[in-house]
C-alpha positions as CSV (number, residue, x, y, z in Angstrom):
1,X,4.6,26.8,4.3
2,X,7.4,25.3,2.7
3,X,7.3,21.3,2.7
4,X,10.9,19.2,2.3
5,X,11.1,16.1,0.0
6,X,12.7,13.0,1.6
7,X,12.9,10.1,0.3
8,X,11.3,7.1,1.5
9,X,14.5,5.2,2.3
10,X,16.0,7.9,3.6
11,X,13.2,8.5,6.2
12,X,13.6,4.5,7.1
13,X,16.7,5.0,7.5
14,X,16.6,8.4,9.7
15,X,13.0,7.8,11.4
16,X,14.0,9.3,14.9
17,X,15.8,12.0,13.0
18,X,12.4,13.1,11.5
19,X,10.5,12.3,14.1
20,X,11.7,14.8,16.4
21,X,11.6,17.7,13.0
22,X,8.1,16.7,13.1
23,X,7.6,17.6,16.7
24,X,9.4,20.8,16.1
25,X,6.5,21.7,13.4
26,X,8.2,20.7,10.2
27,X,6.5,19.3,7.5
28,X,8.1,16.3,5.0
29,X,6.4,14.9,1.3
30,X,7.9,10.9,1.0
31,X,8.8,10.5,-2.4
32,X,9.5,6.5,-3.7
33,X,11.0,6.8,-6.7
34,X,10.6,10.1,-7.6
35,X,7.1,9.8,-7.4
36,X,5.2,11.4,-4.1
37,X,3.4,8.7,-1.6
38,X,2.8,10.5,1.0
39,X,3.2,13.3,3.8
40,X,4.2,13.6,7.3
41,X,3.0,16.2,9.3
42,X,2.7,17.6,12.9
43,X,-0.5,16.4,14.1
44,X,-3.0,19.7,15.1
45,X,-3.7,18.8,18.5
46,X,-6.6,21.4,18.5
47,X,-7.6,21.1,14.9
48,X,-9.3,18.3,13.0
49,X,-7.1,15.5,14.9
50,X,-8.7,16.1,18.4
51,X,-7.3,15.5,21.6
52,X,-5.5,12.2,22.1
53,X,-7.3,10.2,24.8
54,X,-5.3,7.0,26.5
55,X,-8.3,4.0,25.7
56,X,-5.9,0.9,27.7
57,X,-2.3,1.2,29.1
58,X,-1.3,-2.4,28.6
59,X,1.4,-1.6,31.0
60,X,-1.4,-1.0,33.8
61,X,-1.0,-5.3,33.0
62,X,2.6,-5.6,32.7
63,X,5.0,-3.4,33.3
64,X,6.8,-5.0,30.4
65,X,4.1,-4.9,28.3
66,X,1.5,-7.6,26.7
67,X,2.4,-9.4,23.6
68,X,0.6,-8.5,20.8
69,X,-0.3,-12.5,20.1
70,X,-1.9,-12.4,23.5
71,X,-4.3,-9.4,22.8
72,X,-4.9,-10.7,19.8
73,X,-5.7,-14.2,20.9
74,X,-8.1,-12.5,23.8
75,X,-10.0,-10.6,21.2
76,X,-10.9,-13.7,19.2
77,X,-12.4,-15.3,22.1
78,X,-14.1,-12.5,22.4
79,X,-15.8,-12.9,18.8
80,X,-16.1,-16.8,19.1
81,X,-19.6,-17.7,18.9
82,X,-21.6,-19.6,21.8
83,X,-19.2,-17.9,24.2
84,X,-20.3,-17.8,27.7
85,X,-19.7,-14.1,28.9
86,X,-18.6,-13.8,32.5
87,X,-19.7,-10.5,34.5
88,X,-17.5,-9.6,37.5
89,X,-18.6,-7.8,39.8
């Protein structure tokens, strides 16, 4: 299998550009300044990855989305101590 060298700006700079190589099976070793960092490659769906399983669709919530300050800010109550956990039913 033979594995292209990019460099790392270069795959900043071209992201959806590799992106969609990688879907197509292709294989890419980063290089920063001349030195490798690391590689990108198509993930096995049957291998060693697994199958990818949807855990929450914040869109389910919003159709917009949820800011990422708000999950965040939901999980820490979730860790504050004393907290009172409400079951619903």
């Amino acid at each position: 299998m033979k594995t292209n060298i990019i460099g790392l700006k270069e795959l900043r700079e071209n992201m959806e550009t590799y992106i969609s190589q990688v879907k197509k099976g292709k294989s890419f070793t980063v290089v920063r300044r001349s030195s490798p960092v690391f590689r990108v490659t198509p993930v096995d769906e049957w291998g060693d990855e697994g199958v990818w399983e949807t855990v929450v669709d914040f869109r389910d919530i919003d159709p917009r989305g949820v800011p990422a300050a708000d999950v965040l800010k939901a999980l820490r109550r979730l860790h504050e101590p004393n907290r009172k956990v409400s079951r619903r039913a």
